[in-house]
PyMOL Python script that loads the backbone (N, CA, C, O; Angstrom):
from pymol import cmd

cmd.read_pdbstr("""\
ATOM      1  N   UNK A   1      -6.272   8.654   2.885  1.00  0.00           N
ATOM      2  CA  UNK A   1      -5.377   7.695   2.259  1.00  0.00           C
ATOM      3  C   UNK A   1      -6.122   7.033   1.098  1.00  0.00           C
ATOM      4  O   UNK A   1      -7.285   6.682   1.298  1.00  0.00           O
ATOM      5  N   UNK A   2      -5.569   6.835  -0.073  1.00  0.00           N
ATOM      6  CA  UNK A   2      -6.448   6.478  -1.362  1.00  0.00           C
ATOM      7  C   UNK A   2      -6.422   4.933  -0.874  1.00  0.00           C
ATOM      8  O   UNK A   2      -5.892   4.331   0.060  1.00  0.00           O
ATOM      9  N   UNK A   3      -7.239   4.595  -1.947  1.00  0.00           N
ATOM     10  CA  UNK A   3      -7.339   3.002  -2.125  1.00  0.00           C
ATOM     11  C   UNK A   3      -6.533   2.291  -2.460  1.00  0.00           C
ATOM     12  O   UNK A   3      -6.272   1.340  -1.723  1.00  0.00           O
ATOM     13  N   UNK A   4      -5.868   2.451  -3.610  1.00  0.00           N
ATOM     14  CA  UNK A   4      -4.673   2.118  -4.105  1.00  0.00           C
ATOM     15  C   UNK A   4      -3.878   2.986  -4.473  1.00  0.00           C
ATOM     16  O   UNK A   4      -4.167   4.140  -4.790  1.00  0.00           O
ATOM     17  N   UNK A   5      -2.361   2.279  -4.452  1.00  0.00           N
ATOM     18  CA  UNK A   5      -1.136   3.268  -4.931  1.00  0.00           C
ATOM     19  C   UNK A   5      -0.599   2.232  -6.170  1.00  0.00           C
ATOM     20  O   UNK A   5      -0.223   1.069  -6.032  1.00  0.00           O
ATOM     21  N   UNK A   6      -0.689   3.067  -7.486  1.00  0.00           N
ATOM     22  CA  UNK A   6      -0.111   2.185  -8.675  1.00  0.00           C
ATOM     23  C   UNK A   6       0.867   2.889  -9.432  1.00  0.00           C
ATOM     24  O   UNK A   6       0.572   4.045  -9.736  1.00  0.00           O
ATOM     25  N   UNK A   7       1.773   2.520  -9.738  1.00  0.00           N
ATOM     26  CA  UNK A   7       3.059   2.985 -10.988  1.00  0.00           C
ATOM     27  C   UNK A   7       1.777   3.075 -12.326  1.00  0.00           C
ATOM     28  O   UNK A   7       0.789   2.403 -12.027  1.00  0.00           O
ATOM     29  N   UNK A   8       1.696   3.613 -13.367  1.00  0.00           N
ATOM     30  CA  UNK A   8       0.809   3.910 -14.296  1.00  0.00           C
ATOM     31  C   UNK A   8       1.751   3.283 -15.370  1.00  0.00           C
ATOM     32  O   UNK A   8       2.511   3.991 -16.030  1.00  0.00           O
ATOM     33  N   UNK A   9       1.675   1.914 -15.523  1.00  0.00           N
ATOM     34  CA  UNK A   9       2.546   0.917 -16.361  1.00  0.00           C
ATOM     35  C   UNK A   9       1.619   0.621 -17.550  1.00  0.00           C
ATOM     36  O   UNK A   9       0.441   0.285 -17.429  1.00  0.00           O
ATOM     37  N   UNK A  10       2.428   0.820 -18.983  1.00  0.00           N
ATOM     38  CA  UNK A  10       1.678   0.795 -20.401  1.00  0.00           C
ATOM     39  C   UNK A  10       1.323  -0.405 -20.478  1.00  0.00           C
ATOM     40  O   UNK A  10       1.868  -1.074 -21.356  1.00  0.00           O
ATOM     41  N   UNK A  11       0.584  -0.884 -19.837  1.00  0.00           N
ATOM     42  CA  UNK A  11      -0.729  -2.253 -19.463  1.00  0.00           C
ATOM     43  C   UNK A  11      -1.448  -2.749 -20.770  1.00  0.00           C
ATOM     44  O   UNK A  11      -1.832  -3.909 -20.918  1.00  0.00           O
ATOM     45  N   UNK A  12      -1.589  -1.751 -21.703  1.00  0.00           N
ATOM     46  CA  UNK A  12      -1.974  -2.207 -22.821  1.00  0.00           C
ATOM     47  C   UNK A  12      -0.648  -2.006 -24.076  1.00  0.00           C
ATOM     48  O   UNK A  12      -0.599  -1.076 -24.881  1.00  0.00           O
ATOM     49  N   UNK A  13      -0.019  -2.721 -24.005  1.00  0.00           N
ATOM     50  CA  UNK A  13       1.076  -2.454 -25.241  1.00  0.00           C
ATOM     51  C   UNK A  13       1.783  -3.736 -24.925  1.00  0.00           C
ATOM     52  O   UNK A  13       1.161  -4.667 -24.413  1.00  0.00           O
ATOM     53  N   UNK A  14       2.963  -3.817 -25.187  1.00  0.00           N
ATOM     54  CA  UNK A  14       3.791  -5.453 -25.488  1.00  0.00           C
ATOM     55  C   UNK A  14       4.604  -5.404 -23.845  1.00  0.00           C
ATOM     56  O   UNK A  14       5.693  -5.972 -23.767  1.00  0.00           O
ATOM     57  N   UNK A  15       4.156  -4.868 -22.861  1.00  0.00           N
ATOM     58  CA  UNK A  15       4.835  -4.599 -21.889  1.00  0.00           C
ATOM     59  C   UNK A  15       3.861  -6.036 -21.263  1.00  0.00           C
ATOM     60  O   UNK A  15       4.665  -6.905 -20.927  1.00  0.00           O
ATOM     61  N   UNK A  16       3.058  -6.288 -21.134  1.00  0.00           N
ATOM     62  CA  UNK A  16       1.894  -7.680 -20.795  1.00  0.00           C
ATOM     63  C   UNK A  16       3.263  -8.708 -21.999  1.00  0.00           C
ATOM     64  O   UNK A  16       3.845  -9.423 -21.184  1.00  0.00           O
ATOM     65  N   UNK A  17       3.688  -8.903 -22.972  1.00  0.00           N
ATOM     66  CA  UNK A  17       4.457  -9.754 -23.141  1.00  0.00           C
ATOM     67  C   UNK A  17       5.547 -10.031 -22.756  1.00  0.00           C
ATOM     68  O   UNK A  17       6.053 -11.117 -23.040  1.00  0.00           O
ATOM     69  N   UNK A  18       6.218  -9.045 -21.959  1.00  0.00           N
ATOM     70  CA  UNK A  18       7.563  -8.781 -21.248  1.00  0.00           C
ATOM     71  C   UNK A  18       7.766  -9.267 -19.636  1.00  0.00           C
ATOM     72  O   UNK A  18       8.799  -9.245 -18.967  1.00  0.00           O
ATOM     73  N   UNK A  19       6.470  -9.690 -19.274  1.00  0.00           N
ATOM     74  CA  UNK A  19       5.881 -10.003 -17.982  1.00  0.00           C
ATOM     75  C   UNK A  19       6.867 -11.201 -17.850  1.00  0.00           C
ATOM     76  O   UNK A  19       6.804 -12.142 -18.640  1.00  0.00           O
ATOM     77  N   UNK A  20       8.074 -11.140 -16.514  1.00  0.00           N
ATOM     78  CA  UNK A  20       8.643 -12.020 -16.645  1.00  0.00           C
ATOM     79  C   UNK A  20       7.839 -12.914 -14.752  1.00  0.00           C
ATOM     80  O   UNK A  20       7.208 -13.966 -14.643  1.00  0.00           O
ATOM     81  N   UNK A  21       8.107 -12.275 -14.040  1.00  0.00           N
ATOM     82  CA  UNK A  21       7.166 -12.725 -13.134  1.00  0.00           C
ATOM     83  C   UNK A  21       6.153 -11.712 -11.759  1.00  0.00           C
ATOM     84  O   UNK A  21       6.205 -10.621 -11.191  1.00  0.00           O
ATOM     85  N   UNK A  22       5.420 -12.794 -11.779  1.00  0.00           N
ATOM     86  CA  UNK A  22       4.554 -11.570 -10.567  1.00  0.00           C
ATOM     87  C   UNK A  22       4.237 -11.910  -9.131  1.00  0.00           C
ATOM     88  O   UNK A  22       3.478 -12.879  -9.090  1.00  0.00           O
ATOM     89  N   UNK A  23       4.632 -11.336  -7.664  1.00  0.00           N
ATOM     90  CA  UNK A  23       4.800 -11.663  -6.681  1.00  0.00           C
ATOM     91  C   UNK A  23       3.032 -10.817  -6.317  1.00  0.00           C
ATOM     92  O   UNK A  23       2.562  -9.929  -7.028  1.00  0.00           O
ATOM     93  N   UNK A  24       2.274 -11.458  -4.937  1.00  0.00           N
ATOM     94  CA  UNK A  24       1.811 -10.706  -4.161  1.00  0.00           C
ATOM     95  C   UNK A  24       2.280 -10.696  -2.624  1.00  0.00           C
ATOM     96  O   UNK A  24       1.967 -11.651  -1.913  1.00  0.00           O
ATOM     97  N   UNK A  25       2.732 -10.048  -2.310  1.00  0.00           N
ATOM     98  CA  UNK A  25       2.905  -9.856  -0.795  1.00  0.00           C
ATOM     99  C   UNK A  25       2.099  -9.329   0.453  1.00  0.00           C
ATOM    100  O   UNK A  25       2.363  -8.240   0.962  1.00  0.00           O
ATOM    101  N   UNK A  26       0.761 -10.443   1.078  1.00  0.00           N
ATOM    102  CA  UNK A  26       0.806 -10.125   2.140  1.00  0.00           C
ATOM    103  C   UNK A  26       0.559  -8.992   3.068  1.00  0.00           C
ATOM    104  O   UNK A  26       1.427  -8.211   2.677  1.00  0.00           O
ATOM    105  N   UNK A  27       0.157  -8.597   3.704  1.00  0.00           N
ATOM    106  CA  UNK A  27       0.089  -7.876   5.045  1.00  0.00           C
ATOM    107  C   UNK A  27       1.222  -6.922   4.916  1.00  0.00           C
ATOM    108  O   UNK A  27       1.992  -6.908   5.877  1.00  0.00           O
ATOM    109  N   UNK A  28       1.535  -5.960   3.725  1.00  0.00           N
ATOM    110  CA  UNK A  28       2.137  -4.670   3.220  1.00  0.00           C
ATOM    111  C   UNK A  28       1.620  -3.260   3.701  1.00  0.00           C
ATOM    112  O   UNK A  28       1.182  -2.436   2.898  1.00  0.00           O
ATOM    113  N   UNK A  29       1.684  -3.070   4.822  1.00  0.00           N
ATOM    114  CA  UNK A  29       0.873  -2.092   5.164  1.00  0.00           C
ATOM    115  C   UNK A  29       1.459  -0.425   5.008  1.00  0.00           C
ATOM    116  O   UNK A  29       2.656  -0.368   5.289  1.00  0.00           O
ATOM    117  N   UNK A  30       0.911   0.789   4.657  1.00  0.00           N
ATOM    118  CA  UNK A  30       1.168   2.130   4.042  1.00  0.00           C
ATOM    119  C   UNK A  30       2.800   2.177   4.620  1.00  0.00           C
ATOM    120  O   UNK A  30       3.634   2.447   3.755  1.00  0.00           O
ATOM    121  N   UNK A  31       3.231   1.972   5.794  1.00  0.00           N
ATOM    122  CA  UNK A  31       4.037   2.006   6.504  1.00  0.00           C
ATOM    123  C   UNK A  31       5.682   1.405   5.862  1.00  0.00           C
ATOM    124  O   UNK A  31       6.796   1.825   5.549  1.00  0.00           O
ATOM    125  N   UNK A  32       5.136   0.549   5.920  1.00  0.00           N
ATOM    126  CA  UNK A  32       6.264  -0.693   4.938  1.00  0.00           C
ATOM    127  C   UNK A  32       6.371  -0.329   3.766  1.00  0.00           C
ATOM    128  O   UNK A  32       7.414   0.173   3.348  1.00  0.00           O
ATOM    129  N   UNK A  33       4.886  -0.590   2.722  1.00  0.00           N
ATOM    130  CA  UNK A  33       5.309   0.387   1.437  1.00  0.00           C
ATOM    131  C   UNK A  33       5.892   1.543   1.359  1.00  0.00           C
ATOM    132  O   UNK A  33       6.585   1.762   0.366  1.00  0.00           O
ATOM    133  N   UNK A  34       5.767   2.448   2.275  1.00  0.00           N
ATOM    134  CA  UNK A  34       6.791   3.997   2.134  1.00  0.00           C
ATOM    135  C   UNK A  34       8.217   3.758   2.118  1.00  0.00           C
ATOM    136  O   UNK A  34       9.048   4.036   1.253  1.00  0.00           O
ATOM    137  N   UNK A  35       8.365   3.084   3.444  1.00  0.00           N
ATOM    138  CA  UNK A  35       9.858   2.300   3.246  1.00  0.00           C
ATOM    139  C   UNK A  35      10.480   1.349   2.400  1.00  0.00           C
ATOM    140  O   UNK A  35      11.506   0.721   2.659  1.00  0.00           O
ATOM    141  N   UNK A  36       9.773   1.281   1.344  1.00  0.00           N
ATOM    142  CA  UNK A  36      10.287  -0.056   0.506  1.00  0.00           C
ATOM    143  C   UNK A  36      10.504   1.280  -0.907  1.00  0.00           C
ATOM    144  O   UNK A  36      11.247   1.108  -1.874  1.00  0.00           O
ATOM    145  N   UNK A  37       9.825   2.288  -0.715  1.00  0.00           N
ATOM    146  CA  UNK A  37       9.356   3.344  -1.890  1.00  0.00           C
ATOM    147  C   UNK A  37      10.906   3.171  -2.858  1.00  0.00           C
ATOM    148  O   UNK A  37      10.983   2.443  -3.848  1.00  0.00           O
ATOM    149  N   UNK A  38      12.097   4.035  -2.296  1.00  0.00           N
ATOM    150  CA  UNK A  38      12.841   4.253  -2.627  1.00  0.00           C
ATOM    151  C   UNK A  38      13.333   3.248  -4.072  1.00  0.00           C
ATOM    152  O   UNK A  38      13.382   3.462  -5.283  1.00  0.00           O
ATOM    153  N   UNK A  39      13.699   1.884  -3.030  1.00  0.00           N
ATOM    154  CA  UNK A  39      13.975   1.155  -4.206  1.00  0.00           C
ATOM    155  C   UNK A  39      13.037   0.361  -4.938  1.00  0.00           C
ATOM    156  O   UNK A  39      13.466  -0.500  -5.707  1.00  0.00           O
ATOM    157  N   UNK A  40      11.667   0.567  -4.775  1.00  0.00           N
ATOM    158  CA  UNK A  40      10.658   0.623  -6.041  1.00  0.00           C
ATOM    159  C   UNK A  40      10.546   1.373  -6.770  1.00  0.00           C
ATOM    160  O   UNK A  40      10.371   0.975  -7.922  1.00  0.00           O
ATOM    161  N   UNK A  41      10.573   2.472  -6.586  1.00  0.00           N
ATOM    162  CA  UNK A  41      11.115   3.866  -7.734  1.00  0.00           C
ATOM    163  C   UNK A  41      11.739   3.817  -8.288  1.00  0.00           C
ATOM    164  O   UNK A  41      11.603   4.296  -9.414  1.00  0.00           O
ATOM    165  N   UNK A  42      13.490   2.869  -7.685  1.00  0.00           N
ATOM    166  CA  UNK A  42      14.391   2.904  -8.535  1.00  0.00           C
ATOM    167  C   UNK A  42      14.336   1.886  -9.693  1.00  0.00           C
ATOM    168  O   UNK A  42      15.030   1.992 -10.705  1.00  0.00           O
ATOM    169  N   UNK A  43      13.493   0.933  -9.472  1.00  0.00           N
ATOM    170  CA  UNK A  43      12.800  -0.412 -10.324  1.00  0.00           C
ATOM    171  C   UNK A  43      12.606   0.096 -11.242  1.00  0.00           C
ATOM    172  O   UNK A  43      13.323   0.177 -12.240  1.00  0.00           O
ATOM    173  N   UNK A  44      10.875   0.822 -10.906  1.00  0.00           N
ATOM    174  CA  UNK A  44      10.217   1.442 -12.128  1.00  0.00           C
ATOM    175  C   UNK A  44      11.181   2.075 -13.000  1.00  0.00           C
ATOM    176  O   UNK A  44      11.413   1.599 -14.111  1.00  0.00           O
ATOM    177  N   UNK A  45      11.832   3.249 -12.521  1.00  0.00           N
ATOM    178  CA  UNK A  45      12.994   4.034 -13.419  1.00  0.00           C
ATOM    179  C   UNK A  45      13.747   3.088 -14.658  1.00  0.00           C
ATOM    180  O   UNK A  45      14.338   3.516 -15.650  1.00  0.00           O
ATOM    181  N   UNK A  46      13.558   1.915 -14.324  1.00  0.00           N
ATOM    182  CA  UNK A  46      14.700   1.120 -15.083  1.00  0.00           C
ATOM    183  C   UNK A  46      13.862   0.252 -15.839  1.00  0.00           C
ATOM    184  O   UNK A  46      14.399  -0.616 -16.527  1.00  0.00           O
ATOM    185  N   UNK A  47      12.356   0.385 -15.803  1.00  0.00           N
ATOM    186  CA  UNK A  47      11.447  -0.249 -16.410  1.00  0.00           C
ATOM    187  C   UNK A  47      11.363  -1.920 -16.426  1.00  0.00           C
ATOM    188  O   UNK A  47      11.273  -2.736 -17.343  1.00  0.00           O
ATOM    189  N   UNK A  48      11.438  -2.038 -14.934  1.00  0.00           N
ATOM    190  CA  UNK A  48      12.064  -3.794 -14.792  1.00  0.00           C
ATOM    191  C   UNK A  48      10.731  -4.374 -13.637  1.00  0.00           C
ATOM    192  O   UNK A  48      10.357  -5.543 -13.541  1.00  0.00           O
ATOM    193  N   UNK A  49      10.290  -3.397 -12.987  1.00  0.00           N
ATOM    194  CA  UNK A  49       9.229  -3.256 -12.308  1.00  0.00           C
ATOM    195  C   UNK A  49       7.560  -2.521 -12.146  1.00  0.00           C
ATOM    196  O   UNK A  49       7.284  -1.597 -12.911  1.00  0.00           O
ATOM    197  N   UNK A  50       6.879  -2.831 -11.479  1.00  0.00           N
ATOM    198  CA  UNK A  50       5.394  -2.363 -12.032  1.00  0.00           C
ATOM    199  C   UNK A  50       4.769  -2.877 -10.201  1.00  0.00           C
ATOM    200  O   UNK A  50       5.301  -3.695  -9.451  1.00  0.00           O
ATOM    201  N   UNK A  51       3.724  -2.182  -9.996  1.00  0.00           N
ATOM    202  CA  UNK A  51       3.280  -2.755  -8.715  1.00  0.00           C
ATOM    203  C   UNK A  51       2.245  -2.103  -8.499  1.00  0.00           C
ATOM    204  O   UNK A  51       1.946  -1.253  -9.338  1.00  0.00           O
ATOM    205  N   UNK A  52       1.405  -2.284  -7.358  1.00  0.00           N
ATOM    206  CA  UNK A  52      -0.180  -2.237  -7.413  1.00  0.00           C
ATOM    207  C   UNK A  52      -0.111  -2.358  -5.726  1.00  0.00           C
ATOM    208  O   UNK A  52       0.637  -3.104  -5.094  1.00  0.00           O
ATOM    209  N   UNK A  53      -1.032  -1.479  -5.220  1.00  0.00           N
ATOM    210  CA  UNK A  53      -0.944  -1.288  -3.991  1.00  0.00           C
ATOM    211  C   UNK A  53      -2.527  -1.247  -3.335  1.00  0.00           C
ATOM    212  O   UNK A  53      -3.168  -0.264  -3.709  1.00  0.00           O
ATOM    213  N   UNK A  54      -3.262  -2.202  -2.386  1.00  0.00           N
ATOM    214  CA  UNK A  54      -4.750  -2.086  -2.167  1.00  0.00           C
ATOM    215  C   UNK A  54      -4.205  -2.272  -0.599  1.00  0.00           C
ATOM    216  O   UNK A  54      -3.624  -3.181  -0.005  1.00  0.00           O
ATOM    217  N   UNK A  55      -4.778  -0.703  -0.165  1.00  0.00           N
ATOM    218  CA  UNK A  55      -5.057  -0.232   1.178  1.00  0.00           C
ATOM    219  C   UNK A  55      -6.124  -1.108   2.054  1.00  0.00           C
ATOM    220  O   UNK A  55      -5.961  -1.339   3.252  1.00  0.00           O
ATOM    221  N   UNK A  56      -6.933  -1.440   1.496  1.00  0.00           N
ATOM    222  CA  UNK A  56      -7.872  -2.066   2.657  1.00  0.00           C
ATOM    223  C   UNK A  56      -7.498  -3.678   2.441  1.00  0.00           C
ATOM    224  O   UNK A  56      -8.000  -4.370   3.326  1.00  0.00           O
ATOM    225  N   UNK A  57      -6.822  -4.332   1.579  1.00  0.00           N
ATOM    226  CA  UNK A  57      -7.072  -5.564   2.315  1.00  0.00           C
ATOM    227  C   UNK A  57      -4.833  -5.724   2.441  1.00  0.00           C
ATOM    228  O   UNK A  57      -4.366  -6.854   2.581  1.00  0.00           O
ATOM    229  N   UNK A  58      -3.965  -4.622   2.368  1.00  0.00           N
ATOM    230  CA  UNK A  58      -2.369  -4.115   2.429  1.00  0.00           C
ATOM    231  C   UNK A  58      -2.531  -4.836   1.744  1.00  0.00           C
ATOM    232  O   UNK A  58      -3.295  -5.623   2.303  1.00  0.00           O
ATOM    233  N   UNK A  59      -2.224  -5.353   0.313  1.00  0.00           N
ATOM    234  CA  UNK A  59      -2.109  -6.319  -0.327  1.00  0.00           C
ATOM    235  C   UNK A  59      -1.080  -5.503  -1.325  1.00  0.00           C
ATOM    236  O   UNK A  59      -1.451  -4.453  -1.850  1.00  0.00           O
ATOM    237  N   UNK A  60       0.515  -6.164  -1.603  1.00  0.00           N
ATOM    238  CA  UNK A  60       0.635  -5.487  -2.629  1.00  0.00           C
ATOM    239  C   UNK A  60       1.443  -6.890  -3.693  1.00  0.00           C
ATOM    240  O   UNK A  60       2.051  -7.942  -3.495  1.00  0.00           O
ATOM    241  N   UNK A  61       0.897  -5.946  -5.014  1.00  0.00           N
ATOM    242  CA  UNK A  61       1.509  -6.959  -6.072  1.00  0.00           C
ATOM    243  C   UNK A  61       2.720  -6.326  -6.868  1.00  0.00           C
ATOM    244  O   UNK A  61       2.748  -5.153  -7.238  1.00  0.00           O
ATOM    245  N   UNK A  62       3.579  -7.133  -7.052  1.00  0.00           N
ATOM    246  CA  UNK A  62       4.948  -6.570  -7.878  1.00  0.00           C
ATOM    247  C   UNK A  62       4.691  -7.656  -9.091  1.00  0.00           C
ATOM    248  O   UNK A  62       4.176  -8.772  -9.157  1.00  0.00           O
ATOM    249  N   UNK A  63       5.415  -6.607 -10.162  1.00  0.00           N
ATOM    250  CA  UNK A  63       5.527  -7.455 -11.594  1.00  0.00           C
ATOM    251  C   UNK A  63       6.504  -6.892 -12.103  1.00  0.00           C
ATOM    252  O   UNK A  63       6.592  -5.690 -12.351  1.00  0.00           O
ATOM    253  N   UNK A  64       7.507  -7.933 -12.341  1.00  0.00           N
ATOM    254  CA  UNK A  64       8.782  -8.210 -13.052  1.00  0.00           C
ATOM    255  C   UNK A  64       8.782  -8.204 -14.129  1.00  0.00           C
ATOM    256  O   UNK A  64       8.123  -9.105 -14.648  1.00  0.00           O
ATOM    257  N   UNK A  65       9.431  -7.313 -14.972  1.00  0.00           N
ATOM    258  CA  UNK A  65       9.319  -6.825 -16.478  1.00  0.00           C
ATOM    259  C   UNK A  65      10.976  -7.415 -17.021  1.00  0.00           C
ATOM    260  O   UNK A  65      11.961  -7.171 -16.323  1.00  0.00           O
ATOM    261  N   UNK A  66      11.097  -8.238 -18.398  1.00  0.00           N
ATOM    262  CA  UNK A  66      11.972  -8.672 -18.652  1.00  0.00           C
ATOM    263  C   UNK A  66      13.093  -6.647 -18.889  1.00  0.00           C
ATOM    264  O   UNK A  66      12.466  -5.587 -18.903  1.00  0.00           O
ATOM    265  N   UNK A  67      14.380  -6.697 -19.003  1.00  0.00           N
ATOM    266  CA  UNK A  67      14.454  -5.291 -19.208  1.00  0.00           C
ATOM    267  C   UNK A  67      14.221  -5.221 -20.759  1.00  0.00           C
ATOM    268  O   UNK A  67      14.488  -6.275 -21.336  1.00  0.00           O
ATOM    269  N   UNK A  68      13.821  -4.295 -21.468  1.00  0.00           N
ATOM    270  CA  UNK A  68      13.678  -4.130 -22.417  1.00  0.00           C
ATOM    271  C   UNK A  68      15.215  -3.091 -23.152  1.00  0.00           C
ATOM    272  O   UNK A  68      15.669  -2.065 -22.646  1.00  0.00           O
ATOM    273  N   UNK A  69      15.746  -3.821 -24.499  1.00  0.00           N
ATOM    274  CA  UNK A  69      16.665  -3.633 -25.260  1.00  0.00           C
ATOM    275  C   UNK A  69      17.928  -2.029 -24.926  1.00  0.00           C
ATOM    276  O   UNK A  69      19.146  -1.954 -25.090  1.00  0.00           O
ATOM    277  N   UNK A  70      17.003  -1.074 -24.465  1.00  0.00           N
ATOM    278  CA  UNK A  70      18.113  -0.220 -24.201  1.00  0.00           C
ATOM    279  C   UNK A  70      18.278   0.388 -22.057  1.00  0.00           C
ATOM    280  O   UNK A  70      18.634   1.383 -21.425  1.00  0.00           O
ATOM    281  N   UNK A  71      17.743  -1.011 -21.779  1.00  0.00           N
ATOM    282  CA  UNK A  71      19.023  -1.670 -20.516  1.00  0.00           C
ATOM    283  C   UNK A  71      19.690  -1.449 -19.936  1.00  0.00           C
ATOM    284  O   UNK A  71      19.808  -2.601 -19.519  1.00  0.00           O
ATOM    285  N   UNK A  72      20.439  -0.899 -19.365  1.00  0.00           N
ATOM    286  CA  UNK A  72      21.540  -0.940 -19.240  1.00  0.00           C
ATOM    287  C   UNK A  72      22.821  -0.095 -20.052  1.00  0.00           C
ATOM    288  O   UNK A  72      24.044  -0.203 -20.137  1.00  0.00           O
ATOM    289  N   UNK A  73      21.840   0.728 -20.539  1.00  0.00           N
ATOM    290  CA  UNK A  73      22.902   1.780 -21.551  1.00  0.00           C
ATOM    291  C   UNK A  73      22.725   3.149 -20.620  1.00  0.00           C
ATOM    292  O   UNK A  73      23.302   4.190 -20.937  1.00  0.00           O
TER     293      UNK A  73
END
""", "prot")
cmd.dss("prot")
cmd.show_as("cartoon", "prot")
cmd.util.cbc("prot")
cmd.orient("prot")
């Protein structure tokens, strides 16, 4: 099992200005994250979400991306 599980989010570009907010959650363990997968995938897809996943201490972080201009089209 890796160390972390991360979405590969353009971290260096204006996407850090779009940062609308960022949660960490707690005692997230491989188990729970698999089951949560689905509709974090469907996040990322829509570029509204970003998240970061550390196996040894379950820690996971979500970051809320304002949507960017083509949205909802």
């Amino acid at each position: 099992m890796p160390d972390t599980d991360a979405h590969a989010t353009d971290e260096g570009s204006e996407a850090l200005e779009e940062i609308q907010e960022t949660f960490v959650i707690e005692s997230m363990t491989y188990e729970k994250l698999q089951a949560a997968k689905p509709l974090i995938n469907a996040l990322i897809e829509r570029d509204v979400l970003g998240y970061r996943w550390e196996s040894e201490s379950a820690q996971l972080t979500i970051t809320l991306y304002r949507p960017g201009p083509s949205a909802g089209q």
